[in-house]
C-alpha positions in Angstrom: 170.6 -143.1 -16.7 167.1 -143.6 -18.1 164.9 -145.4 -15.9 166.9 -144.3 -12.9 165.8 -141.7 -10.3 168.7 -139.8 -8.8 167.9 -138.4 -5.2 170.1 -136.3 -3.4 169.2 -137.8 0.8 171.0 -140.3 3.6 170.7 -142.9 1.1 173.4 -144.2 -0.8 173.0 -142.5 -4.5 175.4 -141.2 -7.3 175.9 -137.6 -5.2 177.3 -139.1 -2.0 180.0 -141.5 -3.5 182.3 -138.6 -2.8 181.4 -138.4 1.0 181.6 -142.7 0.9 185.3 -142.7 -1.1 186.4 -140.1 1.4 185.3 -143.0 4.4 188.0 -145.3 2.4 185.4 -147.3 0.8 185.8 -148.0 -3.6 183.5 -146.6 -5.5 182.5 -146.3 -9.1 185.2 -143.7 -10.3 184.1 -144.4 -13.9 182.0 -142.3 -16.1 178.4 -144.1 -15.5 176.4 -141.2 -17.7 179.0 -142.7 -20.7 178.0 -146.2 -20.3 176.5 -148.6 -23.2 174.1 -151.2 -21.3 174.7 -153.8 -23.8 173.6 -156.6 -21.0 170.4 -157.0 -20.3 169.8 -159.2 -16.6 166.8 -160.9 -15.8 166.2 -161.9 -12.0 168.2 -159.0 -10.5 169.1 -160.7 -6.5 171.5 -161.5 -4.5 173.7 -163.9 -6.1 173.5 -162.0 -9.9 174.9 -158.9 -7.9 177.5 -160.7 -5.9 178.6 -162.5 -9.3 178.1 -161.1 -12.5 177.5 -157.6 -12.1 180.6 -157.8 -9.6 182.6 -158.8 -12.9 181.4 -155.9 -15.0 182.3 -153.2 -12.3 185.8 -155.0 -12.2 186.1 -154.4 -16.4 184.7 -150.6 -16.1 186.9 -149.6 -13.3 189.8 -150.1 -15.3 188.0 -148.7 -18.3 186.9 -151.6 -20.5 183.6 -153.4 -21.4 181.9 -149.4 -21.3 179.5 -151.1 -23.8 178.5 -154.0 -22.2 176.9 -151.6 -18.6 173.7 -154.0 -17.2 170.2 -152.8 -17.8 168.0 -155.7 -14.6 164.7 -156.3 -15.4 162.0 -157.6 -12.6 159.5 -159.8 -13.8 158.0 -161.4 -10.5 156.1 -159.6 -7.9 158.4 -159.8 -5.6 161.3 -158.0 -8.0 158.9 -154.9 -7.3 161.1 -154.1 -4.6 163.9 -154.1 -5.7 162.6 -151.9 -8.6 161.8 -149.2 -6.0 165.1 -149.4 -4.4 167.3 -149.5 -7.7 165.3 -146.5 -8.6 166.1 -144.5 -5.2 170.1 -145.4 -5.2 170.5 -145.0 -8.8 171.4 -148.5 -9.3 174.0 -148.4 -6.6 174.5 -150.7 -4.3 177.2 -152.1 -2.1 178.8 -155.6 -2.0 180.8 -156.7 1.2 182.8 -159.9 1.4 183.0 -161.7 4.6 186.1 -163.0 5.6 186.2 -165.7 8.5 188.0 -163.7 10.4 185.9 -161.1 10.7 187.1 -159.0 8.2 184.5 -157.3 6.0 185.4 -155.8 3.0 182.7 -153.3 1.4 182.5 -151.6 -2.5 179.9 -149.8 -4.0 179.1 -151.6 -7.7 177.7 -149.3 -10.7 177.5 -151.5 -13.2 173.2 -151.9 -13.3 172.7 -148.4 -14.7 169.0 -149.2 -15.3 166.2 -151.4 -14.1 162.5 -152.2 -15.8 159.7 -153.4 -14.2 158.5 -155.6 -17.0 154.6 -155.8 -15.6 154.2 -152.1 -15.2 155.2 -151.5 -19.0 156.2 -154.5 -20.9 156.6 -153.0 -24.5 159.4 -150.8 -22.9 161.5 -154.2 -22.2 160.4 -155.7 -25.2 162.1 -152.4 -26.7 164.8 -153.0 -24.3 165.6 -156.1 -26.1 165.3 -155.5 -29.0 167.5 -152.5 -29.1 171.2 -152.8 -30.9 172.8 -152.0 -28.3 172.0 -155.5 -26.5 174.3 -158.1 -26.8 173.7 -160.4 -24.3 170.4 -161.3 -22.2 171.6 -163.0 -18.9 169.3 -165.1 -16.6 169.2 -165.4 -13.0 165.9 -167.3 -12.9 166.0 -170.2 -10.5 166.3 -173.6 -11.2 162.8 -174.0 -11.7 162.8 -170.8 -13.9 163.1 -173.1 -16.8 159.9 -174.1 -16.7 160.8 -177.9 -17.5 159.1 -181.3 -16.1 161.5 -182.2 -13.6 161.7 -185.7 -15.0 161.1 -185.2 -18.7 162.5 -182.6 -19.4 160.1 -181.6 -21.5 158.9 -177.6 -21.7 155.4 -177.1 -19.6 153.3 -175.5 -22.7 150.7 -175.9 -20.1 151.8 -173.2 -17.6 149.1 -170.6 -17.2 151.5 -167.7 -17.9 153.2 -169.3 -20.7 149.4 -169.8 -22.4 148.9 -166.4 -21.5 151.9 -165.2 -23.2 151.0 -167.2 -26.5 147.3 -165.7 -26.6 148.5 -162.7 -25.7 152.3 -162.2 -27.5 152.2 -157.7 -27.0 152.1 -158.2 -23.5 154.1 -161.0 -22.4 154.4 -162.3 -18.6 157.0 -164.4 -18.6 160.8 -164.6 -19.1 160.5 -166.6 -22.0 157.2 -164.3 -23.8 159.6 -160.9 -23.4 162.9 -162.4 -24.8 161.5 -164.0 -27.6 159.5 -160.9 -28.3 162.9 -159.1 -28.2 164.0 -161.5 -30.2 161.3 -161.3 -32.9 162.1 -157.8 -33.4 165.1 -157.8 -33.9 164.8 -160.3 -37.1 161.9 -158.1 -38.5 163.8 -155.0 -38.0 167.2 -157.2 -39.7 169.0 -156.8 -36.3 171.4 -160.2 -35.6 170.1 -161.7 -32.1 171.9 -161.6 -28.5 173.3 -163.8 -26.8 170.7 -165.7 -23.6 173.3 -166.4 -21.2 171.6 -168.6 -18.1 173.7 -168.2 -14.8 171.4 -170.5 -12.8 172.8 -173.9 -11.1 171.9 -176.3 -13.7 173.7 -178.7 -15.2 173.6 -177.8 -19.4 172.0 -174.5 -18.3 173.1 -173.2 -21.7 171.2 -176.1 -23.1 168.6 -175.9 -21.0 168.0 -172.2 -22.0 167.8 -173.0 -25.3 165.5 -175.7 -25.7 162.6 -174.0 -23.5 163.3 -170.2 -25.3 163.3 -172.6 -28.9 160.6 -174.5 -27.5 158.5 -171.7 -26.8 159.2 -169.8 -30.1 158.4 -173.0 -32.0 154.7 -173.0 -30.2 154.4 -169.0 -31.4 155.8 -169.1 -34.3 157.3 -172.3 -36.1 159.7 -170.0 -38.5 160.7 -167.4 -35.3 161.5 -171.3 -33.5 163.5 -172.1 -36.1 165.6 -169.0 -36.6 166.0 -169.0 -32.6 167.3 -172.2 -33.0 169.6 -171.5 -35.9 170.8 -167.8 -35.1 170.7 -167.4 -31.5 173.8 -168.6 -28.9 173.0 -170.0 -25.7 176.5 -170.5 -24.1 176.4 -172.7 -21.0 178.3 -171.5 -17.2 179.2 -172.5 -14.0 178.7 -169.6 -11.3 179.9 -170.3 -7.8 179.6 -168.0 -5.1 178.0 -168.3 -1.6 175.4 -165.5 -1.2 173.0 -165.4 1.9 170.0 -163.2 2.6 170.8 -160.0 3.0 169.9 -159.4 7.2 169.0 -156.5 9.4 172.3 -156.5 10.5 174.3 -156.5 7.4 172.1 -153.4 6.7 173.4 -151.8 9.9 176.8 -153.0 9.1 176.9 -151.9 5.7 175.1 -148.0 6.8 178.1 -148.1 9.4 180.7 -148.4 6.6 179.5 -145.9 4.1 177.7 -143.3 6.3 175.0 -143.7 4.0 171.8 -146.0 4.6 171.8 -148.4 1.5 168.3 -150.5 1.5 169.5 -153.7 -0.3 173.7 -154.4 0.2 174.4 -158.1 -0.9 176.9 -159.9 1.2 179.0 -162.5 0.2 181.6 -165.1 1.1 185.2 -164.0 -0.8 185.3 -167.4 -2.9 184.6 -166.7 -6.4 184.2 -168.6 -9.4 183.0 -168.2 -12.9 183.6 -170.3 -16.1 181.6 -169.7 -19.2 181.6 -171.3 -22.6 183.3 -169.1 -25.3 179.8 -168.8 -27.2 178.6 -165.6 -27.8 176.5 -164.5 -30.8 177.8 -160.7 -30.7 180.3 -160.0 -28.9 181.5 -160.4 -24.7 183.4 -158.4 -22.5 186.7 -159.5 -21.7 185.2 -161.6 -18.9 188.7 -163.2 -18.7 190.3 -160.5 -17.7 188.3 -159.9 -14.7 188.8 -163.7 -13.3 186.3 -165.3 -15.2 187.6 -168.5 -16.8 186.2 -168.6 -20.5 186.3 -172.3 -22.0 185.4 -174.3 -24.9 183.3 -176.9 -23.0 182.3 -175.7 -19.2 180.8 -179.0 -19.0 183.5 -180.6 -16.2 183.2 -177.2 -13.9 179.8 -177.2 -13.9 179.5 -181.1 -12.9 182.1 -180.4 -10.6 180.5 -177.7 -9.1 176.7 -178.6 -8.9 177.2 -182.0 -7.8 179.8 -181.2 -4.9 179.0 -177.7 -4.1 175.5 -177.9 -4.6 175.1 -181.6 -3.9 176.6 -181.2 -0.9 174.5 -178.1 0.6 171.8 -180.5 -0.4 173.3 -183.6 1.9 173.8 -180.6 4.5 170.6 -178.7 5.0 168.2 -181.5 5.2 170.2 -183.1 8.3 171.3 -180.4 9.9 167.7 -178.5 10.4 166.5 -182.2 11.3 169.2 -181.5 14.2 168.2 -178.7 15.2 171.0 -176.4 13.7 169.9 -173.1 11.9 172.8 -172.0 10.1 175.5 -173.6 7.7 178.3 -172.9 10.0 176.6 -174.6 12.5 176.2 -178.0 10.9 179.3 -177.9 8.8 181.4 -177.8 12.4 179.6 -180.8 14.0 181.7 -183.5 13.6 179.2 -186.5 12.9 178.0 -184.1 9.8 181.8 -183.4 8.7 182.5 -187.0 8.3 179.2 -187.9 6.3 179.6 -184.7 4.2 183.3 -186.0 3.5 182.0 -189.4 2.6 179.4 -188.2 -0.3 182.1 -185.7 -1.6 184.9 -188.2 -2.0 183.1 -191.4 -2.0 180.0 -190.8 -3.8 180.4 -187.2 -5.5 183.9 -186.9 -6.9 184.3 -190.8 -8.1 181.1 -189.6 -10.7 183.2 -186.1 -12.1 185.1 -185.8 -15.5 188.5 -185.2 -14.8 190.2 -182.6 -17.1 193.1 -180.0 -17.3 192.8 -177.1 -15.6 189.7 -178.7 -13.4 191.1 -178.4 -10.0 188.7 -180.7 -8.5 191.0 -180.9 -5.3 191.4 -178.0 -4.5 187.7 -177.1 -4.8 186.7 -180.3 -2.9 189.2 -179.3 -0.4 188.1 -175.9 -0.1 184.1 -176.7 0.6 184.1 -177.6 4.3 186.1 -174.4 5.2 183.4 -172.7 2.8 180.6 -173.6 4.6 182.2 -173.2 8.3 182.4 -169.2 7.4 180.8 -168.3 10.7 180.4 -164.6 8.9 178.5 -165.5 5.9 175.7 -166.9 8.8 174.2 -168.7 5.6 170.6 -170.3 6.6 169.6 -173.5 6.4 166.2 -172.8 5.2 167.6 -170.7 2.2 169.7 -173.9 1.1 166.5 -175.9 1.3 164.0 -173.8 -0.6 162.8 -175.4 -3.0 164.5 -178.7 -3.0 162.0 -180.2 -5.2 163.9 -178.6 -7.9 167.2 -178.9 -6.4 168.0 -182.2 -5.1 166.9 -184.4 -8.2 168.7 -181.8 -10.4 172.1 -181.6 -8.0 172.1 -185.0 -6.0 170.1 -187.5 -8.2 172.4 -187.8 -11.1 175.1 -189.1 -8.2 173.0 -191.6 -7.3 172.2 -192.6 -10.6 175.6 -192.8 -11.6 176.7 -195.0 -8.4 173.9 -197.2 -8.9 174.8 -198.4 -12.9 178.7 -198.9 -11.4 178.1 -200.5 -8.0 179.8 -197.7 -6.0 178.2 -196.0 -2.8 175.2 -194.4 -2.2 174.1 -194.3 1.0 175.4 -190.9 2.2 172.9 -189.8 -0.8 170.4 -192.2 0.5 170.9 -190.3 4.0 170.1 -186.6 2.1 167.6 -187.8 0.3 165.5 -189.5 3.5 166.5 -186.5 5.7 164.4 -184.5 3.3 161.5 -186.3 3.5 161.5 -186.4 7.2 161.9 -182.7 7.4 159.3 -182.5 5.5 156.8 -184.0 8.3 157.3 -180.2 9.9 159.4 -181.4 13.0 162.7 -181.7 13.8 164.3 -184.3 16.0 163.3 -181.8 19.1 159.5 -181.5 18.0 160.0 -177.8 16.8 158.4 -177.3 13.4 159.8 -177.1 10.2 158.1 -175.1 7.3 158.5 -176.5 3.7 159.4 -174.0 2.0 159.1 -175.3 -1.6 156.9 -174.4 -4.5 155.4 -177.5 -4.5 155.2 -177.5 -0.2 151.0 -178.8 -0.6 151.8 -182.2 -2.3 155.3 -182.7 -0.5 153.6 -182.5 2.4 151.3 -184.8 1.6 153.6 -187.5 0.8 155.3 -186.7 4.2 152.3 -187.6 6.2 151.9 -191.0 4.4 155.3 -192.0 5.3 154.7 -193.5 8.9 152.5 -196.3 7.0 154.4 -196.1 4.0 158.1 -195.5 4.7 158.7 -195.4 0.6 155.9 -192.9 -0.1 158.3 -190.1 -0.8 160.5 -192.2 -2.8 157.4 -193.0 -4.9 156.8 -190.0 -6.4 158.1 -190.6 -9.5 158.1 -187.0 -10.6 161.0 -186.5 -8.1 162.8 -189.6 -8.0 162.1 -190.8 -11.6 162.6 -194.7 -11.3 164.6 -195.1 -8.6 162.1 -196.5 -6.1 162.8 -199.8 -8.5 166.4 -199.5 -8.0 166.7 -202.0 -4.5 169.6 -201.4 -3.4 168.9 -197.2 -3.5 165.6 -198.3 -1.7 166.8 -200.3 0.6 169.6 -197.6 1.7 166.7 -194.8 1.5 164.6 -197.2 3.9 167.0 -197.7 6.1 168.3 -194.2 6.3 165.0 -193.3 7.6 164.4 -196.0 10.1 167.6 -194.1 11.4 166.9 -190.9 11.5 162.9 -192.1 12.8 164.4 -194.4 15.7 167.5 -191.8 16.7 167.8 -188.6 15.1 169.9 -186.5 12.2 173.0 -186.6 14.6 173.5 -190.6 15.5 172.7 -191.2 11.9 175.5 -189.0 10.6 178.1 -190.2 13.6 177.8 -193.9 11.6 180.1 -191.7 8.8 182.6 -191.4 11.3 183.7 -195.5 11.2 185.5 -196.0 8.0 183.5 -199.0 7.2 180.2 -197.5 7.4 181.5 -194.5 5.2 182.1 -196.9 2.3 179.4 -199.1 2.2 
């Protein structure tokens, strides 16, 4: 395994999987040496561990996809660490599933056989890329990874890395300057292109992908734009899977298990769900043998999914640290936040979805309270809020919207949306402080401190909220939903949700 550093100690590595099968825990019993990497994974974390790599291991424990092994790539600062420790455990690491009960379940995952550390060598993932052997480049960016005006749309040719990147095209920066370098390459060397696969909670994220990797070929090269645009697939996805921040205990928990310390385990809830658009430019494992759910259009699930799931953290987090609750579990069990979570999923959320064969919207509806009551997964508020700048007006305003232009609810929205601007004052309902923690935390908080004189300052930041400060009755509900939450706190507010008129109005 190129790349890789194998090291016989007490950390988990490919020459104690013996000792860890022997403990009862699954292991890779599969030839890893043998292994094609024919995906290449940008944003190696938590969730791409939990989810996609998850499915690979699945295909080459029962011997399939052995040409389609992951090769992560770190393009951040932060990925250096988890450079270091891919490099120590030769790419091993283990996932364990929480059950509510109690019950853990632990496997070690081999399927990321190599890992590049784009700023210490760029050229090599450029060659990475470009190679034949990669057939699809999967994306685990963020939502904000997409470097994308939040209300435009448009691509941010302005970003200082993605200048850098077109000054500079031998020694790209960015996500989007080292897969369209891979890209180039392979059309001057005649090689077809791979697939860019985006697994990030976006709605479109397929489409998304494509116009800011087009967009940014277009500005490098107007012929490379346009064969991007013709030649390359950018098939769209809905990835669902609840995956905290890995904690000091889970790393106790999870040395316990194997006898073997490993430095970065990724826990997760047992839910799992993946649906992906049949759109590949050269080839795909057989995802759907694995449990993947491989569609024509993934355009229901991924509605479905963003704007209940994710919608719904979103109408969660922002009340329930206002209350003084730290963990999911926490505010998911208190009753007053049960009943306004049920009112935006089934009065607000589920009225705006595309109903189609083979959806299952009930069941998934049905399923999300019990989701996010997991006391095991002890899921943090603050990780559900970072960055909601990006996340609520991509998850939570298209509800809103919808309700508004049909007349039906939207003040449980209205509730989420004012809870986040009070939160971001710094203090909850007790007086302890709250830290934004958002990319854009100077200019939030900003608006925040304006909002005692001007209760609508938030809402006026048209590069969150777009025009719905013009939209009266959103601005009333917003208006009032934080003269609520001012006058008597997160919890009275929510308990309104409890009397079936106030749910509906």
């Amino acid at each position: 395994m190129s790349g890789l550093v194998a090291q016989a100690s007490a950390r988990l590595n490919a020459p104690v999987l013996g000792a860890i099968k022997d403990r009862g825990v699954p292991v890779p019993e599969y030839d890893r040496a043998g292994l094609v990497t024919g995906i290449v994974h940008l944003g190696v974390g938590g969730f791409h561990r939990s989810h996609q790599a998850m499915v690979v291991d699945r295909l080459l424990s029962d011997g399939r996809a052995r040409e389609f092994a992951i090769c992560g790539i770190g393009v951040l600062e932060q990925d250096r660490r988890m450079a270091a420790v891919m490099a120590e455990q030769d790419g091993l690491y283990t996932l364990v599933l929480k059950h509510a009960d109690g019950s853990r379940e632990a496997r070690v995952i081999g399927s990321i056989v190599d890992y590049l550390y784009a700023p210490d060598d760029p050229d090599v993932v450029v060659e990475r890329l470009a190679s034949p052997d990669t057939r699809i480049v999967s994306l685990t960016v963020s939502e904000g990874g997409y470097n994308r005006d939040p209300v435009s749309g448009d691509f941010l040719s302005s970003d200082p890395g993605v200048q850098h990147d077109l000054s500079h095209p031998q020694s790209p920066r960015t996500v989007f300057g080292l897969v369209v370098a891979g890209l180039r390459r392979r059309r001057d060397r005649g090689l077809g292109p791979f697939t860019v696969m985006s697994c990030d909670n976006l709605a479109h994220n397929g489409r998304i992908a494509r116009d800011s990797f087009t967009t940014f070929a277009r500005l490098l090269d107007p012929d490379l734009g346009a064969w991007v645009a013709d030649q390359v697939r950018f098939p769209s996805s809905m990835v669902d899977r609840i995956t905290p921040v890995t904690s000091e205990d889970d790393r106790i928990g999870t040395r316990d298990t194997l006898g073997v310390e490993d430095a970065w385990p990724v826990v997760a809830e047992p839910y799992f769900q993946w649906v992906v658009e049949d759109d590949f430019a050269a080839g795909r494992p057989p995802f759907d043998e694995a449990g993947v759910q491989v569609v024509a259009d993934v355009g229901p699930w991924e509605q479905m999914k963003l704007r209940l799931a994710n919608g719904g953290h979103q109408a969660m987090c922002h009340v329930g640290v206002l209350a003084g609750f730290r963990y999911a579990h926490e505010a998911a069990a208190d009753p007053g936040i049960a009943a306004y979570l049920t009112a935006y999923l089934d009065a607000e959320a589920a009225p705006t979805l595309e109903v189609v064969p083979g959806l299952g919207l009930d069941a998934f509806k049905g399923a999300l309270l019990d989701r996010w009551r997991n006391p095991a997964i002890a899921d943090t508020l603050d990780r559900i809020r970072t960055d909601s700048s990006d996340r609520l007006p991509a998850w939570l305003l298209p509800v809103v919207v919808d309700n508004l232009a049909t007349g039906r609810p939207v003040r449980a929205s209205a509730v989420a949306c004012a809870a986040w601007a009070h939160a971001c004052e710094g203090r909850d309902d007790e007086g302890r402080p709250l830290q934004i923690v958002d990319r854009r935390a100077t200019e939030l908080s900003r608006r925040a401190a304006a909002q005692p004189e001007n209760p609508a300052a938030f809402l006026e930041d048209r590069s969150l909220f777009g025009d719905l400060v013009d939209a009266p009755r959103f601005r009333s509900a917003f208006l009032q939903a934080r003269a609520s939450l001012v006058d008597v706190g997160a919890l009275a507010t929510v308990a309104a949700f409890r009397s079936e008129a106030a749910r509906w109005d």
